[in-house]
N, C-alpha and C positions, 0 to 999 in steps of 0.2 A: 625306722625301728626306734621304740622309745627307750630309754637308759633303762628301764626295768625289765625288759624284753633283750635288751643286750645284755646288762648284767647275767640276767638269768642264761642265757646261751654261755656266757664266758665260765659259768658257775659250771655247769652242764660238762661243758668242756675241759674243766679242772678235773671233777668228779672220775672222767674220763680216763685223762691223764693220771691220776693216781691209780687206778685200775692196773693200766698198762704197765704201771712201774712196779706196782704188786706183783702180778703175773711175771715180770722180766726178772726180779729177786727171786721168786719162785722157782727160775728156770736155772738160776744160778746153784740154789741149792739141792737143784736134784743134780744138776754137772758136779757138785762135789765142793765148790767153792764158793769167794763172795765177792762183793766187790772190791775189796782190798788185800786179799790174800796174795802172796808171792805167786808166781806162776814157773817158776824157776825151783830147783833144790840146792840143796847146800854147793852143791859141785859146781853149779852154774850151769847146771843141760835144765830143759823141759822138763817139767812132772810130767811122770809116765800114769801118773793115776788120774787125770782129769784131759779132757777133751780141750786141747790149747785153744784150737781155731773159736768153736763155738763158742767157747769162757769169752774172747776178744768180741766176739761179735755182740754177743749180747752185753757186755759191759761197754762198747760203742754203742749201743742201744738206749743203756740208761744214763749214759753221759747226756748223751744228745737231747733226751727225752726229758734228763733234770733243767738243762736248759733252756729248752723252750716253756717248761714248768713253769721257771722264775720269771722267763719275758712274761708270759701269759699273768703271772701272781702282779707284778707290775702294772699292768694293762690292770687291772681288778683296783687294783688298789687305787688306783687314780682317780677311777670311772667313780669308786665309793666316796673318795674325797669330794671330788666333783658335788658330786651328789649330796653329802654331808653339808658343804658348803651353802649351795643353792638352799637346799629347807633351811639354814641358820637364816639366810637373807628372808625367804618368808617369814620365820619367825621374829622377822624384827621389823616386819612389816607389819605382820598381824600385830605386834605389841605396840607401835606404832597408832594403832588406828582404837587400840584399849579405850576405854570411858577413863576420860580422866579423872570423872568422882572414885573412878576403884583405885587406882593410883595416887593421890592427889596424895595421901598422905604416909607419911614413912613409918616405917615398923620396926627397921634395925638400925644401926647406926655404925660407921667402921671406927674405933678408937685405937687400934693403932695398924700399922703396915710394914712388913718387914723388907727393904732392900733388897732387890732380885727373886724376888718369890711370883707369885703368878699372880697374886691381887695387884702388886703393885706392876709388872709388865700390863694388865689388864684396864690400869691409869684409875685404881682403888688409891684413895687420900682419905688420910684420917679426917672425921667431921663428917664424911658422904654421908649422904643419909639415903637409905634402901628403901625404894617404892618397890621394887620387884624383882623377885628372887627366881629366877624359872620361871615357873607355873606359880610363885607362891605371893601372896599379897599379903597386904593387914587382915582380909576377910577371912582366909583360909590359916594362917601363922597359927600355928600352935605349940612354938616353942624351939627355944634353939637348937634341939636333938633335930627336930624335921631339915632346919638348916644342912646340920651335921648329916643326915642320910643325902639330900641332893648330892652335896658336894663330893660325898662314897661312892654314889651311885654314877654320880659323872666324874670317875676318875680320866684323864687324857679326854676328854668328850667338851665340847664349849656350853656354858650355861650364859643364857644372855641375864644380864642384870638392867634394870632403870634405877638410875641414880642422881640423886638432889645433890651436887655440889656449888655449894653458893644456893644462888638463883637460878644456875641454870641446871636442866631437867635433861639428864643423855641416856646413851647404852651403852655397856659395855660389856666385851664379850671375856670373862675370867674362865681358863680351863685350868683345873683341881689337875694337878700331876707332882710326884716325887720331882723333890729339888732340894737342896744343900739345906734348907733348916728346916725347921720344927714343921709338921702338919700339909696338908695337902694346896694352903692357898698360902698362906704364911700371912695372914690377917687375925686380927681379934674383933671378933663380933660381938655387940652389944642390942639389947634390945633398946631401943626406945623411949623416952617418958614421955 
């Protein structure tokens, strides 16, 4: 079975499971209660207004059922990361294999980097010089705002960049996420002369 073919059944299977636990809420409020109401009265005996046993039973139902939710949500989440990961490695393959005339030459430039931000965990040094932003080149650049959308757009998401530091020509994977200072990568980007 291929990982889209799993996914999809595990997804299926979620869908499911929410259903189930629609319908078992459901079944709670026509019993009279919820999942966290007292089942006791002030005296300490049984409500006489609500069905004891069945409230227990179906609230063991969506106990049970919330947690095999979250093992299953786990299971998902891994397969995606997984997943996530492998197309970054193509994508840095295919960049990898780019015409170095579309690359060759830089379009941005990093002039400064802020301490614990994501540019610089990502091994961004002021002087880099930007061959490649995403998808974006010297051919396609049309201004620092396009920059500024990537980097929105891949909030928590990895953007592989190719970067001229020195002499030597690398990749690097910078992911745009909230952190202790200013902006989403904590870099100042410049264009070029």
């Amino acid at each position: 079975m291929s990982d889209f073919q799993n996914i999809s059944a595990l997804m299926s299977k979620k869908a499911s499971m929410e259903d189930e636990l629609n319908t078992l809420h459901n079944e709670l409020k026509m019993i009279g209660t919820n999942l966290t109401e007292n089942l006791i009265d002030n005296e300490g005996f049984p409500r006489s207004d609500i069905d004891i046993l069945s409230t227990r039973i179906v609230r063991n139902k969506i106990n049970c059922l919330q947690n095999d939710y979250k093992d299953l949500m786990k299971i998902i989440e891994n397969i995606l990361y997984d997943l996530h990961s492998h197309k970054n490695h193509e994508i840095a393959k295919e960049m990898e294999k780019l015409d170095n005339s579309i690359t060759k030459e830089g379009f941005l430039k990093i002039s400064s980097v802020e301490k614990q931000s994501p540019a610089f965990i990502a091994g961004l040094k002021p002087g880099d010089e930007i061959l490649q932003f995403g998808s974006m080149t010297k051919n396609n650049f049309d201004g620092l705002s396009s920059v500024a959308q990537i980097v929105q757009h891949s909030k928590n998401k990895t953007i592989l960049l190719r970067v001229r530091s020195g002499s030597e020509v690398k990749i690097l994977k910078l992911k745009p996420k909230e952190w202790t200072g200013i902006g989403l990568i904590g870099c100042h980007i410049i264009i070029k002369n």
